[in-house]
N, C-alpha and C positions, 0 to 999 in steps of 0.2 A: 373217138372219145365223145360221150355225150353228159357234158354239163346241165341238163334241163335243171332248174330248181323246181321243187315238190313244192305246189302250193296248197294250204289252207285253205279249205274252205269252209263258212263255219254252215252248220247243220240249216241255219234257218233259211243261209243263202240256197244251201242245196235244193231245199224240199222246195223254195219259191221256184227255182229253175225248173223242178221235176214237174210241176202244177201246171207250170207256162206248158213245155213238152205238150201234157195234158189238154191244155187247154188248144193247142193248135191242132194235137191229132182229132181234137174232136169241131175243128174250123175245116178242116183238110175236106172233108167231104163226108159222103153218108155215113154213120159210125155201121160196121157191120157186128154181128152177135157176140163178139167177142169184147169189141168195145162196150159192149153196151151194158154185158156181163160184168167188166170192173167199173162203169159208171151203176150201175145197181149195188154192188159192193160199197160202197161211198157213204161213210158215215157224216154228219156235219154234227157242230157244235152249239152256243147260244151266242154265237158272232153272227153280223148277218154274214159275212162268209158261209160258214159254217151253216146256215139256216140254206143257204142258195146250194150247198152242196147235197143235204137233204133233201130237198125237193126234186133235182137231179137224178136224186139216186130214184124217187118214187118214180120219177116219169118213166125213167130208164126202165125198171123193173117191169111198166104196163105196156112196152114199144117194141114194136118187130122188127125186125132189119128191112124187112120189104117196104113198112108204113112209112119209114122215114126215107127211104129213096124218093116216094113220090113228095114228100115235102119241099 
């Protein structure tokens, strides 16, 4: 018998948790081409959040997977 309760989460919690995820895979070590493909995908907003994710995404789009291992 598994009683678990279903918990709520609300949406703003989720995505902060999904960003975190994010934000470690790209702590973890060199990002390779794929990473670096959904950090070029990365829109930002007029928060500086949102400004820092922008910029990210430009860097991303000009970086090789090879350039950043030697980083």
């Amino acid at each position: 018998m598994n009683s678990a309760a279903t918990v709520q989460i609300a949406e703003e919690d989720r995505l902060r948790a999904d960003f975190y995820n994010f934000l470690g895979l790209l702590l973890a070590g060199p990002p390779d081409r794929m990473l670096l493909d959904q950090c070029a995908g990365l829109s930002g907003d007029d928060s500086a959040l949102g400004q820092a994710i922008a910029g990210m995404a430009r860097v991303a789009k000009a970086t090789r997977p090879e350039a950043v291992e030697r980083e």
